[in-house]
Each structure stands twice: as structure tokens, then as C-alpha cells.
C-alpha distance (Angstrom), angle and dihedral (degrees) to the residues before:
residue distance angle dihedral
X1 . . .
X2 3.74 . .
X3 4.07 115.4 .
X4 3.91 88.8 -138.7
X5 4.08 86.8 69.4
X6 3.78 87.9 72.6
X7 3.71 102.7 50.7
X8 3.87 102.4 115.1
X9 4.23 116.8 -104.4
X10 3.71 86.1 -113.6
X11 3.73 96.1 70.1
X12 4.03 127.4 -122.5
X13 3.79 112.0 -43.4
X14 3.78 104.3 -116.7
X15 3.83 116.3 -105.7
X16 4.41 101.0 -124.8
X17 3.34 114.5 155.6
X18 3.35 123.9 -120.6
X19 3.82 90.7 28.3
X20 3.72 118.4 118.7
X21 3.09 104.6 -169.6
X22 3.89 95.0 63.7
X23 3.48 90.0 38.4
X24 3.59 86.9 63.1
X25 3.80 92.7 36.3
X26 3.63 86.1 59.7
X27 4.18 98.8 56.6
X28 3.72 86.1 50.7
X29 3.37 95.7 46.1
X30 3.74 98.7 59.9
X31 4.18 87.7 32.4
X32 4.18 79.6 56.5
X33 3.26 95.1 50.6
X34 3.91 110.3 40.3
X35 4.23 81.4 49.5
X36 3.71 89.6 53.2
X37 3.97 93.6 49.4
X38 3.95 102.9 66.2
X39 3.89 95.3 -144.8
X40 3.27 141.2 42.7
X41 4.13 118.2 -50.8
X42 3.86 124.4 -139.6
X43 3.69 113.8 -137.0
X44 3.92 81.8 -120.8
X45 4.02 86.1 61.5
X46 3.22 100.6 41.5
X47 3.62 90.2 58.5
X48 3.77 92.5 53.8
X49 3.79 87.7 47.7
X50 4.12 98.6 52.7
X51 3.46 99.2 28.7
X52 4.21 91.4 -122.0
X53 3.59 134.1 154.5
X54 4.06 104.0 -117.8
X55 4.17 92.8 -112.3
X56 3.91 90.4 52.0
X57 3.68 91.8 45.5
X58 3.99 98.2 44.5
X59 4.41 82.1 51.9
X60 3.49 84.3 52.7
X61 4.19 102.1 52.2
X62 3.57 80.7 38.2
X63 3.82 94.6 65.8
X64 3.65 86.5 34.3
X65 3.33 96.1 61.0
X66 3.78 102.5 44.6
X67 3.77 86.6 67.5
X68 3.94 99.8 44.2
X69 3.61 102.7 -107.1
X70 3.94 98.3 108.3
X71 4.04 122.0 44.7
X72 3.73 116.9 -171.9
X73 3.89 121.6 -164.3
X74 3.99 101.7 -167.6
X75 3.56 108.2 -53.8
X76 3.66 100.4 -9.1
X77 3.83 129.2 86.2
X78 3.77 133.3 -151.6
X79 3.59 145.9 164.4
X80 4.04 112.2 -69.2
X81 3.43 130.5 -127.9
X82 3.55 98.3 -91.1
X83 3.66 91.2 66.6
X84 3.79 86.1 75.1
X85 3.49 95.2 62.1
X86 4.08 91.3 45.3
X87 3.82 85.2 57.3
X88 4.17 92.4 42.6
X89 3.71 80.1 53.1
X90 3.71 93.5 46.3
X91 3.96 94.0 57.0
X92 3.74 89.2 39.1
X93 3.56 92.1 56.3
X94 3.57 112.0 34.0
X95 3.92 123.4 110.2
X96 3.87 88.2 -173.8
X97 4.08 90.8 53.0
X98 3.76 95.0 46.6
X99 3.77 99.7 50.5
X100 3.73 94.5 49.3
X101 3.58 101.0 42.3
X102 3.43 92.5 87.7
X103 3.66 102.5 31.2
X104 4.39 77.9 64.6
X105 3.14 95.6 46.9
X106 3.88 86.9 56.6
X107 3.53 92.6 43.2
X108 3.99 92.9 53.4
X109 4.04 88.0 45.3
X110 4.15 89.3 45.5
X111 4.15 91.0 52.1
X112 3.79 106.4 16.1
X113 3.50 83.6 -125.9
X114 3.96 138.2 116.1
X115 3.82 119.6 -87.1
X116 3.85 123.9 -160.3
X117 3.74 131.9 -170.3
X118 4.07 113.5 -152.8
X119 3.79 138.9 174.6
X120 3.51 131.6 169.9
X121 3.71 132.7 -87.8
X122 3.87 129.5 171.7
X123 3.75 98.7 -19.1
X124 3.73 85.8 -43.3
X125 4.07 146.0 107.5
X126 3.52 110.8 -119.8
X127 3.44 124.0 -160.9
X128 3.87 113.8 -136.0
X129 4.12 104.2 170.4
X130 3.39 135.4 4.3
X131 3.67 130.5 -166.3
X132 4.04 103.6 -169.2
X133 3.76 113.7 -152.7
X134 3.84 117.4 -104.8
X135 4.04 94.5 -134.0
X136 3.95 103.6 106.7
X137 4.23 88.0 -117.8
X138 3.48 107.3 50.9
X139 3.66 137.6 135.0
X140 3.43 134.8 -126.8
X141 3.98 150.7 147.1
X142 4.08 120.1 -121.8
X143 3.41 120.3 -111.5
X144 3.60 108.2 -103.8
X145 3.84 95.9 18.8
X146 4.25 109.5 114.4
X147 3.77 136.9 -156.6
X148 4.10 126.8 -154.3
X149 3.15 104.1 -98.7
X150 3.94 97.3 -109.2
X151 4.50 113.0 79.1
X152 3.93 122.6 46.9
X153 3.75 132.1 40.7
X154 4.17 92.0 -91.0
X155 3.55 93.5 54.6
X156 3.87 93.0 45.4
X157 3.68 92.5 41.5
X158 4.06 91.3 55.3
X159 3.72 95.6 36.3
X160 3.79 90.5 55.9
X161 3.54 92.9 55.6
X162 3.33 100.0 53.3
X163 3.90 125.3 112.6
X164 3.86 104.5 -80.5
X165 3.31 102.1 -113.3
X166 4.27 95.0 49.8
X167 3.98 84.0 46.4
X168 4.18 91.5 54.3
X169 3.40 95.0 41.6
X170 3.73 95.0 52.7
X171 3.99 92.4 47.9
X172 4.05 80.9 51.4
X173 3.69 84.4 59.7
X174 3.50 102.5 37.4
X175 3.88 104.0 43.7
X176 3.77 106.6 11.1
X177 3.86 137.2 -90.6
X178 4.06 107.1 -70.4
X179 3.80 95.1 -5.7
X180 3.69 125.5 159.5
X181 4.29 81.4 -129.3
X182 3.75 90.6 52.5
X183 3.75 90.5 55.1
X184 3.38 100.4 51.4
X185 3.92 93.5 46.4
X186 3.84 87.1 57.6
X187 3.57 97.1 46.1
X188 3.89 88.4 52.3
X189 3.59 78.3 47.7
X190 3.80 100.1 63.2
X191 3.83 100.3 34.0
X192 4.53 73.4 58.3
X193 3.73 90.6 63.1
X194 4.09 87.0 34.0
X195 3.78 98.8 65.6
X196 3.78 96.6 16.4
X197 3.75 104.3 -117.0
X198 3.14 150.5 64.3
X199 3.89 135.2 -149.1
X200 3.98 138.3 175.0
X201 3.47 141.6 166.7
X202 3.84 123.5 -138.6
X203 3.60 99.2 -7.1
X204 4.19 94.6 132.9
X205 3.47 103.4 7.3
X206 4.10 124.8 25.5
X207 3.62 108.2 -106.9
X208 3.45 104.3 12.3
X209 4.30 121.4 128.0
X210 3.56 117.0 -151.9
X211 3.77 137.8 -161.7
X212 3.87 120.9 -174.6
X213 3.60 122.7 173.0
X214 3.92 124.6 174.7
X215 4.12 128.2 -112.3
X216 3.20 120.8 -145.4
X217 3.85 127.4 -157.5
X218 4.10 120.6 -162.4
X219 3.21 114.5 -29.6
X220 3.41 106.7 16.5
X221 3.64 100.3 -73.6
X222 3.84 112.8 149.5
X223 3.65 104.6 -124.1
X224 3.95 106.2 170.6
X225 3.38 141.1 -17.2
X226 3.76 125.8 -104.9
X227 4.19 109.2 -143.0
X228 4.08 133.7 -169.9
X229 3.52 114.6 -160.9
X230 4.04 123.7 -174.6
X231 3.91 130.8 146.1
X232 3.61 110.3 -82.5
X233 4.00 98.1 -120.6
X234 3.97 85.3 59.6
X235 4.02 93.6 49.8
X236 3.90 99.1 51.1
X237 3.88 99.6 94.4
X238 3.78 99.4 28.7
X239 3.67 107.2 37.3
X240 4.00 93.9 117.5
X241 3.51 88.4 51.1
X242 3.72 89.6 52.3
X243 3.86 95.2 45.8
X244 3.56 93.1 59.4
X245 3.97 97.3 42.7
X246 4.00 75.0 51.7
X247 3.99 89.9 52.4
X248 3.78 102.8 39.1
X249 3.59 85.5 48.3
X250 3.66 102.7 56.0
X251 4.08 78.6 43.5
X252 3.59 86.2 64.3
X253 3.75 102.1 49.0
X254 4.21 90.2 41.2
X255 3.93 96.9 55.0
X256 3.89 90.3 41.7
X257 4.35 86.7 57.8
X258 3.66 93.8 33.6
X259 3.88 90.3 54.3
């Protein structure tokens, strides 16, 4: 996948010195990026990604690497070891995490098929939890691993969702300002939020049936989005059932953060 998918929506934070801001707009930047990639980053990529000039970035793994959040092994660079123990935290922490868990896990057992939990993170789906399916071919997304939010019914399902203005500036990026494309992504947008689901076969990787339904925490505020994922020959004569295990899950997990 192409570095330049993970450069945040907002554009490259501008390198003037003496700012603070952008300087620390520029650590998170490349820490964005490099945790967005899912392998190693050359510094040749990683300048593609953030949008920095090489000295600026090389100041930047440098600090990044005096605290253990960047590893490099020759001319590659990675996440560092203390980004295990941010994620440890994470799942130690999280309210979200611990009252889905087991709603996924029931989900999986229900379908005998994978169940994901995602949100969205710097123009990305993130995947929070994943409950992989116990059939021998299954499907399924790994936790931490994200997606732009643009293909599949988890991406869809968090990008619609989104505050408005986020959600139209992203199909601006994605598809062009006024486009016919554009237009039809954010009708299949609305009839999303419509109906309450989404699903689609194929759309990020060939043969693979997806189910995403959003989770809502107090107030109606979309929070994450629920997803089923099974091999498409498997869903053919039970996908309504598996939409509405899908639904009344998501149910499940929205009433327990609402109350």
C-alpha cells in the first residue's frame, strides 16, 4: 500500500520554527503514519506519507526513538517497543473494548463467523477487537490493522457517521470536489444511516462479505462500528439471518454505553 494513503486529511503540519505546535504536529505525524503502515517504513516512504523535508523528518525519528516509540532496523522504521505498552494500556483502559468483548465473542459463537469492533482514527478505520471465527476458512481483520475510510462495509459504516463536515471533506478527498463519484458515494452514504447497515462483498479483499452496523454511546453519538465478516460462498443463503445477528448485536453493545 502506498505511504501517501496515511498522510492525515488535514494536510502536513508546516515546519516554522519556533512553533510548537507543528513541532509537535510533526512527531505525531510520522508516529501516525508508521502506525498506520503495518510494516516497516523507508525514510523515502515516510516522507511521501507526512509530507516532510528529509532533515525535519530524520529530527523527528530521532526524538522518536530516544523514547521507544520508533525502532529502525537499517533503513527501515517501525513502531518501538513502547508502543506495546500504549496498546496494553489501550485494552486495559478502554470502556468501549470491555463492553463489547463479550457481546463479539457472542456474535462469533451465534454465526461461526469473525466479529470486529472499529472506530475511526486519522482519516482511518481502526480495528479495536476482533473475534476471528473458529471455522478453518474464515475471514477477518487484525486488531490494530486500519483501512482509509473509503472501500468495505467498516470503513463506510464509520465514515458515515462521522460529523458532517469530516465525512464531506473526506469524500472531497477521496472522489473529487463536485464529482459524479462523490455523489454517488454520499448517497450510498445516507441510504447507510437510512436502513442502519451496511454490507458488501469483495470490496477490500476478493471474496470477502461484510456486515457493519454502527454503536452508539449516550446520546446517539456513533462511536464505532460493529462488522461481520465471512467468505461470500458461506453467506449466500443466510445473509438476513446474519444482518440481524449483526443488528441486535450492535443493539446490545449501544444500550449497555448509553445506560
Amino acid at each position: 500500500m502506498d505511504a501517501s494513503e496515511f498522510l492525515p486529511s488535514e494536510g502536513a503540519a508546516t515546519d516554522t520554527p519556533g512553533s510548537e505546535v507543528s513541532a509537535a504536529d510533526r512527531v505525531l505525524q510520522v508516529l501516525a503514519v508508521l502506525a498506520c503502515a503495518g510494516r516497516p517504513l523507508s525514510a523515502s516512504e515516510l516522507m511521501q506519507g507526512t509530507g516532510l523535508p528529509r532533515s525535519s523528518l530524520y529530527r523527528q525519528l530521532a526524538r522518536l526513538k530516544r523514547f521507544g516509540f520508533v525502532a529502525d532496523s537499517g533503513a527501515l522504521y517501525a513502531p518501538g517497543p513502547l508502543g506495546l505498552q500504549l496498546a496494553r494500556g489501550f485494552d486495559d483502559g478502554s470502556h468501549l473494548v470491555h463492553v463489547a468483548r463479550p457481546v463479539l465473542v457472542q456474535l462469533s459463537q451465534q454465526t461461526q463467523e469473525s466479529a470486529g469492533l472499529l472506530v475511526a482514527a486519522n482519516g482511518q478505520a481502526v480495528c479495536l477487537d476482533m473475534v476471528e471465527s473458529p471455522l478453518s476458512l474464515r475471514c477477518s481483520f487484525d486488531k490494530g490493522s486500519s483501512v482509509p475510510l473509503k472501500v468495505g462495509a467498516s470503513a463506510k459504516c464509520v465514515l458515515a457517521y462521522l460529523p458532517a463536515v469530516q465525512r464531506d471533506a473526506l469524500l472531497s478527498q477521496h472522489y473529487g470536489e463536485g464529482t459524479s463519484a462523490r455523489a454517488e458515494a454520499a448517497a450510498e452514504l445516507q441510504e447507510l444511516r437510512t436502513q442502519g447497515y451496511i454490507t458488501t462483498v469483495g470490496q477490500v479483499d476478493a471474496g470477502v462479505w461484510g456486515c457493519s452496523v454502527p454503536v452508539f454511546a449516550s446520546g446517539r453519538r456513533a462511536v464505532a462500528a460493529l462488522s461481520l465478516m465471512a467468505p461470500q460462498q458461506r453467506v449466500q443463503a443466510q445473509q438476513a439471518q446474519l444482518v440481524q445477528a449483526t443488528l441486535a448485536a450492535a443493539a446490545r453493545i449501544s444500550r449497555s454505553l448509553a445506560g
